[in-house]
N, C-alpha and C positions, 0 to 999 in steps of 0.2 A: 851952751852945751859944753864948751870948753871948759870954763870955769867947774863945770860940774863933774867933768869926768878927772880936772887935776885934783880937786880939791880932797884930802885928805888918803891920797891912794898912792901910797909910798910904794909900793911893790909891782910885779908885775901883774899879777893875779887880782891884784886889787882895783889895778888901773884898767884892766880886760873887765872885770865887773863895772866899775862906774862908765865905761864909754858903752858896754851892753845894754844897761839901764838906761842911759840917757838916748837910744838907737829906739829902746823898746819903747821910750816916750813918744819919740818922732815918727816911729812905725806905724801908733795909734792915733794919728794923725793923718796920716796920709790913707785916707780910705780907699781910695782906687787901689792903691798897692797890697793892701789889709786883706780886701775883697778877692785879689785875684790870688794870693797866697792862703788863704782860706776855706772858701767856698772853689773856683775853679776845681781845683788837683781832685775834689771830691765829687764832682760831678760829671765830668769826662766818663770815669770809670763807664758810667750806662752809656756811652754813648759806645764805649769799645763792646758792652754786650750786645747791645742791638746788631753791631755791624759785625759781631763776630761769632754770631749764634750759626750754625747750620753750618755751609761752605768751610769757609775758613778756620772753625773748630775741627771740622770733621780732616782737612789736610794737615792740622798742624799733631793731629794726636795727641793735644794736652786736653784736661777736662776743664770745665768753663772757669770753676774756682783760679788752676793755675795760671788763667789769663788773666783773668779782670785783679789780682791782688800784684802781680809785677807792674802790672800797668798802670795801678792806682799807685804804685811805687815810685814809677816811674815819672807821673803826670807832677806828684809831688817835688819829684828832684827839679823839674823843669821849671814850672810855676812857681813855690812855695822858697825853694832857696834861689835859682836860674837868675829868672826874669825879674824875680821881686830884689833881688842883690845886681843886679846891671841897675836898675834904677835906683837904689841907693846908693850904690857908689857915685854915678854922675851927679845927681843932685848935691851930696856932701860935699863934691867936688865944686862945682859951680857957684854954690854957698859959701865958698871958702873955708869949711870947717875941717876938709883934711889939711888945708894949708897951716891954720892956727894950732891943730893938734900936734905938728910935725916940731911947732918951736918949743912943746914941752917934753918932757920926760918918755913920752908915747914910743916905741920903735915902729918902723913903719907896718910892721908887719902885727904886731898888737891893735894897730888904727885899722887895717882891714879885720881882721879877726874877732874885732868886738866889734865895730858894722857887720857882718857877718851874723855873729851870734844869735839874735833875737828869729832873725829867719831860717838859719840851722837849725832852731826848734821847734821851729812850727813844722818844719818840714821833716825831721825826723817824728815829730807826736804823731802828723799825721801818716807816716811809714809804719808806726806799731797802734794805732789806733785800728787802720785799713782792715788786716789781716783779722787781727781779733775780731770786728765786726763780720769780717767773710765766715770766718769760723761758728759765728752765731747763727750766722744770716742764710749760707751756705752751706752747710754742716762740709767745709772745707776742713782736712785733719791738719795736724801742726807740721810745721816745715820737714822734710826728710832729711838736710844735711842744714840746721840752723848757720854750723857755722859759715857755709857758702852766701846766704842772705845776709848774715849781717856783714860779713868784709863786701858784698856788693855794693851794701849799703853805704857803707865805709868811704870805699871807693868812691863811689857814686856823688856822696856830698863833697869830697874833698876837689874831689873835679869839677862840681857845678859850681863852688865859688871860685877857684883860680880862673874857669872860664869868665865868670862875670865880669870876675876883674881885668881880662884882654879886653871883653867888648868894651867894658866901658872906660877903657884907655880911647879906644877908636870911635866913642860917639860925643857930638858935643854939647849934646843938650838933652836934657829929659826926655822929650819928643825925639830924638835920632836917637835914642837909648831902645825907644820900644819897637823900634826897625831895625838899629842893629843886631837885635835879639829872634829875631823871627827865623833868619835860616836857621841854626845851630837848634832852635824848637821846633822848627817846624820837620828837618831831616832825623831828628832825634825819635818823633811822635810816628814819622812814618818805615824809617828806615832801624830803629835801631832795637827792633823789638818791642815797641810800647804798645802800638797799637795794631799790628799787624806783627806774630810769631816769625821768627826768621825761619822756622819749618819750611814755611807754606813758597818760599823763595827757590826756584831753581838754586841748585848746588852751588854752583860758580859763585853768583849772585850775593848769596849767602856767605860764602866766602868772603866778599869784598866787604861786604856791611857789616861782618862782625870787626870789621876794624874802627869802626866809627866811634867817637867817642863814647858817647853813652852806651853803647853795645854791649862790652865788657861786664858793666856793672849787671845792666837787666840779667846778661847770660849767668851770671853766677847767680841773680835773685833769684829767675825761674829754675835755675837747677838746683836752689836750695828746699825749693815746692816741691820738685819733683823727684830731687834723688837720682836722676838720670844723667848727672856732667859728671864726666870722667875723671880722673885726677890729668891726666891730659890738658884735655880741655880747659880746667878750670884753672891748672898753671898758666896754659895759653890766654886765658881770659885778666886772671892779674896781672902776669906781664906787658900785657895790652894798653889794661887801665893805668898800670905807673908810669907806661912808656909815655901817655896823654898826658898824666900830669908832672913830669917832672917838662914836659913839650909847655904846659900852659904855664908851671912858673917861672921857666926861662923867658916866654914871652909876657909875664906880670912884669917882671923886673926890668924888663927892656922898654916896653913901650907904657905900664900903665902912669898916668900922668895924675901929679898930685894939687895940680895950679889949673885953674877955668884955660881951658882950651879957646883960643883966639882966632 
């Protein structure tokens, strides 16, 4: 893989393409990873309809479209770039392949970013695939404030790989990659609007959990559906999310580790 991402890639643009291609090699190899950044983030979605038909539509006052398309948004940022980039990173690592990229030409931050890459795209395709299908499927209508979804989205992804890269500073092996990945999915899926509206939450409540990381991002998605986040609010919501990740790359640069953890 080394060989293949110095070979011939003088620039940096060039060098971010051949270590993406040779990522996107290894990705379609690792089926487990393939599978859950794939098919997962797409199949959830019915799970958040079932559980959110009736009750918990009727308290949150959005219509079924504006749930099940944040939350397919969501399921994506978690699964397709999250979990499926915590396990690439430790693997690469433990491989020693960030070790060997670091003696060429690579900055370190180009060695993440084109690891990175191949699952930023799966998981942004499937962010505007989602939508479009609700809209077919749904006769869901086009976003009310586009531009508040896509900097969600924005947000959203830029934060799901710096997190990656924390967990997978602190796990030390593939298998404690997909434990140390379970709170940050699992509080994310319950608490941060994915799968349950932050409506439907006592006031207070609601209060606290829009501060959670992924929060931010959803609150700008679902008020890009909806047209109802305030210019308030939605300043409150990106300064949330920059405040999270300028938090996660101070802590990349601190603890993520580029040598097999001993």
């Amino acid at each position: 893989m080394t060989a293949a991402v110095t070979a011939g890639a003088t620039t940096s643009g060039g060098r971010l393409r051949a270590l993406a291609r040779a990522e996107l090699t290894l990705l379609g190899r690792a089926k487990g990873v393939l599978f859950t950044a794939l098919v997962v983030p797409l199949v959830l979605p019915f799970s958040v309809y079932e559980s959110t038909k009736g009750s918990v539509q009727k308290d949150s006052g959005l219509a079924m479209g504006e749930m099940i398309v944040p939350a397919a948004i969501g399921f994506s940022l978690l699964f397709a770039i999250y979990t499926a980039l915590v396990n690439i990173f430790v693997v690469r690592r433990e491989e020693l392949v960030f070790k060997r990229l670091r003696t060429g030409e690579l900055r370190d931050q180009e060695i993440l970013a084109g690891a990175a890459l191949p699952s930023v795209c799966i998981g942004v395709a499937q962010c505007v695939l989602v939508p479009v299908a609700a809209t077919v499927l749904l006769g869901l209508g086009a976003p009310k404030a586009v531009h508040l979804a896509v900097l969600g989205l924005v947000l959203g992804v830029v934060l799901m790989v710096a997190l990656a890269a924390v967990t997978a500073g602190f796990s030390r092996s593939a298998e404690s990659a997909q434990v140390m990945s379970l709170p940050l999915m699992f509080l994310s899926m319950i608490a941060s609007g994915i799968s349950v509206p932050l409506e439907v939450f006592p006031d207070k409540l609601a209060s606290v959990l829009e501060l959670l990381p992924l929060s931010p991002a959803m609150a700008l998605v679902r008020g890009g559906w909806t047209g109802e986040l305030s210019a308030y609010d939605a300043l409150g919501a990106v300064l949330t999310a920059l405040a999270w990740i300028v938090i996660a790359v101070f802590a990349v640069r601190r603890w993520f580790r580029w040598e097999p953890r001993r």
